[in-house]
C-alpha positions in Angstrom: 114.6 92.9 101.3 113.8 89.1 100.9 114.3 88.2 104.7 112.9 91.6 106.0 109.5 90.7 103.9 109.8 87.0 105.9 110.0 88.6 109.1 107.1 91.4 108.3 104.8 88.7 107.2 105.8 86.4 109.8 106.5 83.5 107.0 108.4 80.4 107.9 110.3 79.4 104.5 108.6 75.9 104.8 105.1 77.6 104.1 107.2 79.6 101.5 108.3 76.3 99.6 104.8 75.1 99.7 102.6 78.1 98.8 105.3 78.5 95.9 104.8 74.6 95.4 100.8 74.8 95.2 101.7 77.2 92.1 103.8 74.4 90.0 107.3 76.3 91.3 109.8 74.0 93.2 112.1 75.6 95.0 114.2 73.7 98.2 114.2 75.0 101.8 118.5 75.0 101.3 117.7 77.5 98.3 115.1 79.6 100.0 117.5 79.9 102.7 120.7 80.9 100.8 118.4 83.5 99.2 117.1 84.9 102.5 120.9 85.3 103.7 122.3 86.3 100.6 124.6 83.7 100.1 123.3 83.5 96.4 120.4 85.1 94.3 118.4 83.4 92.1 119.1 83.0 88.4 117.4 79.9 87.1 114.2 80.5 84.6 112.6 78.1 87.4 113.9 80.6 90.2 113.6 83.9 88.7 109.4 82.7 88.4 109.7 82.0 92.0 110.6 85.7 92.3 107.8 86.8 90.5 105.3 84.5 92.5 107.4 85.8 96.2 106.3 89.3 95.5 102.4 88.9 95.9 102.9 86.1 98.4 104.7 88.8 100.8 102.8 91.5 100.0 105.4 93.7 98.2 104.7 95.2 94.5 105.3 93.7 91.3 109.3 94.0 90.4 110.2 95.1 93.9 112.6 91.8 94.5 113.4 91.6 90.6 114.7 95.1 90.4 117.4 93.7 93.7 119.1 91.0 91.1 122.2 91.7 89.7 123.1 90.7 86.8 123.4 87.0 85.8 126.8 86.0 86.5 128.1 84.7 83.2 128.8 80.8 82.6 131.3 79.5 80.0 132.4 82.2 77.4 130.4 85.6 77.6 127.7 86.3 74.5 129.4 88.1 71.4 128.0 91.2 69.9 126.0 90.9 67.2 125.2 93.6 64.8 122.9 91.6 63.1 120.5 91.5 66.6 120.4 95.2 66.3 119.2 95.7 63.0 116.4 93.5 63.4 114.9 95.4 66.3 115.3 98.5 64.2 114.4 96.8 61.2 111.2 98.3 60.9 111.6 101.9 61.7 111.4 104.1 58.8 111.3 107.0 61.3 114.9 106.3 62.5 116.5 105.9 59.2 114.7 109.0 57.8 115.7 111.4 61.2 119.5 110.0 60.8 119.9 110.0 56.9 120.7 106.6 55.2 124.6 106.4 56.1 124.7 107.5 59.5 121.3 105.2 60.5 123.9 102.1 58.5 126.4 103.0 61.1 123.9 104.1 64.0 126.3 104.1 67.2 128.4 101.0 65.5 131.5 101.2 68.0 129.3 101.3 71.8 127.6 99.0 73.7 124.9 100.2 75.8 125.5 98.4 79.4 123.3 100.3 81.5 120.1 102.6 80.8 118.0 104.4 83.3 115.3 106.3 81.9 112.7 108.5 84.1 109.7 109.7 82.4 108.0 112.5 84.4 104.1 113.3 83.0 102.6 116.7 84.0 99.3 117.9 85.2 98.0 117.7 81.3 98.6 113.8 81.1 101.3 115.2 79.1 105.1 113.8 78.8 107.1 117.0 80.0 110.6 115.8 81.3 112.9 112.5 80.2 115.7 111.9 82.3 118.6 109.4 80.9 121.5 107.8 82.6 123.0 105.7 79.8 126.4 103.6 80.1 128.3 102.6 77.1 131.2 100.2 76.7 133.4 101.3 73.4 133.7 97.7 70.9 137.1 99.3 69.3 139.6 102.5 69.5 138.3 105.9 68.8 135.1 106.5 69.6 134.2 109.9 71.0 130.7 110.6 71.1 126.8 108.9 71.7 123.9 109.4 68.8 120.4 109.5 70.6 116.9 109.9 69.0 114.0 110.9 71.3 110.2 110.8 69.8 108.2 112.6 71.7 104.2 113.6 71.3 105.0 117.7 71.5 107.6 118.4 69.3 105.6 120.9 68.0 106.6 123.3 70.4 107.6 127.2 69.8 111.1 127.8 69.8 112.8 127.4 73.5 109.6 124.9 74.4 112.1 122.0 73.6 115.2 121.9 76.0 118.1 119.3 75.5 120.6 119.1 79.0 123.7 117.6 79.2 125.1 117.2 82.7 128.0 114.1 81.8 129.2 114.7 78.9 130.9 117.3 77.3 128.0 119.0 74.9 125.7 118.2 72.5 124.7 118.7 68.8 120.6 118.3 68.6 118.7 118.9 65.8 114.4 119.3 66.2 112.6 116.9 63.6 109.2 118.5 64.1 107.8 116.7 61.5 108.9 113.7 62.6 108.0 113.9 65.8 111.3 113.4 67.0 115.2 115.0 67.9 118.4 113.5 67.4 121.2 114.5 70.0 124.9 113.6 69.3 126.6 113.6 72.9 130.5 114.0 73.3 132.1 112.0 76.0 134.6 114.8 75.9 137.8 112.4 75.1 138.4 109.5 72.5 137.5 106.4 74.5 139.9 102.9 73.7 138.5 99.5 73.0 136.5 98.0 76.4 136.7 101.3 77.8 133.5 102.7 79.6 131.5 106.4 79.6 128.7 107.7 81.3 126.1 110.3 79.6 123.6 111.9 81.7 121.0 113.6 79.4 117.2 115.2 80.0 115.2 116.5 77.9 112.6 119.0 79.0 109.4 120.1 77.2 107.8 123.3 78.7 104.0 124.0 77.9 103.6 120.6 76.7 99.6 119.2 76.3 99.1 116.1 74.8 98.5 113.6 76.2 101.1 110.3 76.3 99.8 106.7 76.6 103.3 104.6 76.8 107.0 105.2 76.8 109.3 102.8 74.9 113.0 102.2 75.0 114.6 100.3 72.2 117.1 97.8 73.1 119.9 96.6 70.1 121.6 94.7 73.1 121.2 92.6 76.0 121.4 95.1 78.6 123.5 94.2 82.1 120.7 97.0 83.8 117.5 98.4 82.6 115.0 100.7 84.7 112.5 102.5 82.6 111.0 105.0 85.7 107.1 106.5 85.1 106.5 109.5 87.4 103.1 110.7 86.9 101.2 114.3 88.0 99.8 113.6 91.8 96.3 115.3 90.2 96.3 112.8 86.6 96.7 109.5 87.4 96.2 106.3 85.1 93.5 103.9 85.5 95.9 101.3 84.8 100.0 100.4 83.7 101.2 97.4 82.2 104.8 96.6 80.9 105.4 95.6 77.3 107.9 94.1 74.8 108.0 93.8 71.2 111.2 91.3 69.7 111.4 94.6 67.0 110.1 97.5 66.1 106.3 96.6 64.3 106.0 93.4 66.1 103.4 92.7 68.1 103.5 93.7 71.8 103.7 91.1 74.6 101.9 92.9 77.7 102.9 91.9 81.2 101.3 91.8 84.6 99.5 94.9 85.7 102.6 97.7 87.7 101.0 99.0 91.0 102.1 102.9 91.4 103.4 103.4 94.7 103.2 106.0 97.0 104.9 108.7 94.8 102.8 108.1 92.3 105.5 106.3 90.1 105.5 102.8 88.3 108.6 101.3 87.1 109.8 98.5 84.6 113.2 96.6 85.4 113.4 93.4 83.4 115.5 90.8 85.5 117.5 89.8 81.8 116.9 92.9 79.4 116.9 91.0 76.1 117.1 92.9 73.3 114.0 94.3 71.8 111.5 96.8 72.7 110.9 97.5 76.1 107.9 99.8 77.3 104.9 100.6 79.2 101.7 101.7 78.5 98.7 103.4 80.5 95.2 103.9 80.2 93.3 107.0 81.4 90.1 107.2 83.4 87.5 106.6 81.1 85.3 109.8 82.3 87.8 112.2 81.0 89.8 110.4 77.7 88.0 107.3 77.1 90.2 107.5 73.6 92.5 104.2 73.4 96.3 104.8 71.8 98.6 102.5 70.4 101.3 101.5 72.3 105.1 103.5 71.9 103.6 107.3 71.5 106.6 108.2 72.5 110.3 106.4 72.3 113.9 106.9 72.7 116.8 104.9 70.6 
């Protein structure tokens, strides 16, 4: 992608280095060409700003480069779990603990690691959230595990019987339980077998609402982990568009959001966030209407997943 941009544009790597240069980012010509070959990727805070800065400079849209990364190769000894990291992003979410019950929010998914998440958010005609669609990897911490606890708040959960639909396509079935007044559902997913220690599943999940009406302003995903791959995925209606999007993150739950650059939908009408490290946290995004039709602002994480 990097070298087909260079060629497009017609971008020597020497005006490269010094239009990334006139920005306070030093990058070599030697690195800038390992990158355009694909000998190595950058990973350095330094280099992964350089990324952010290439994506403008060659004309391509915010996170297109980013989202190409893999993950950081690890240095030394790889990062322990903490449990502690977890409960501080959740620390502040009464909703949680009251959907789960006291003893199964203590022990909320204790023996998984997330590793991957890819979440796709479809919005319909009504500005409406009508459709999330989850690809979710775990990693089992110890022996015996057999199943994945999910909560999903949504903003039409007050929906007549068979409005709310919960699909499993990997994973064996589901137990889900509809919180209308809490605005949410929880969702306990069987992989189907007892995983071992280190051993890896993958759950495939959407949730459908039909008829749904109000309107949605941001999606969030909370993160207890770093993450080795994050894509949260906004496909809006071709006839409700926003007037704007911008990517957020919050350390926990209640903290104030951090907003980043403005995301440019693309042709299918989509906008996307994929943090090149997914710390953990709260990771969202949030979009404003056209003033003429809602000019009503919303807080930020009207509707979430766990």
């Amino acid at each position: 992608m990097f070298a087909a941009a260079l060629r497009r544009r017609d971008l020597p790597l020497e005006r490269v280095r010094d239009r990334l240069r006139a920005r306070g980012i030093s990058v070599g010509l030697a690195t800038l060409s390992y990158w355009r070959s694909g000998r190595s990727q950058p990973e350095r805070p330094e280099s992964l700003r350089a990324v952010d800065a290439l994506e403008p400079l060659l004309g391509l849209p915010a996170g297109t480069l980013s989202s190409l990364l893999a993950s950081r190769r690890p240095r030394g000894r790889a990062a322990r779990y903490d449990p502690e990291v977890g409960r501080r992003v959740y620390a502040d979410d009464p909703y949680l603990r009251e959907a789960l019950g006291d003893e199964r929010f203590a022990h909320f998914n204790e023996g998984l690691q997330s590793t991957v998440i890819h979440t796709t958010v479809t919005l319909n005609r009504h500005r409406a959230v009508c459709e999330l669609a989850t690809t979710h990897v775990v990693r089992a911490r110890r022996n015996g595990v057999s199943e994945l606890t999910v909560v999903v708040a949504m903003d039409d959960l007050e929906l007549p019987d068979g409005g709310v639909a919960f699909e499993v396509r990997y994973g064996e079935s589901a137990r889900v339980t509809r919180l209308p007044e809490l605005g949410c559902l929880t969702a306990d997913i069987l992989f189907g077998r007892t995983l071992a220690r280190n051993e890896t599943a993958v759950v495939d999940y959407t949730v459908r609402m039909a008829g749904a009406t109000t309107p949605s302003h941001s999606y969030e995903r909370r993160v207890p982990a770093a993450l080795r791959a994050f894509l949260l995925h906004i496909r809006f209606d071709p006839g409700a568009l926003p007037a704007v999007c911008h990517p957020y993150f919050r350390e926990h739950v209640g903290a104030q959001a951090r907003r980043g650059a403005r995301l440019v939908l693309d042709a299918s009408h989509t906008a996307h966030l994929v943090p090149a490290r997914c710390a953990p946290g709260v990771h969202g995004v949030h979009w404003e209407w056209p003033r003429d039709d809602d000019g009503k602002s919303a807080d930020f994480g009207s509707g979430a997943a766990d």
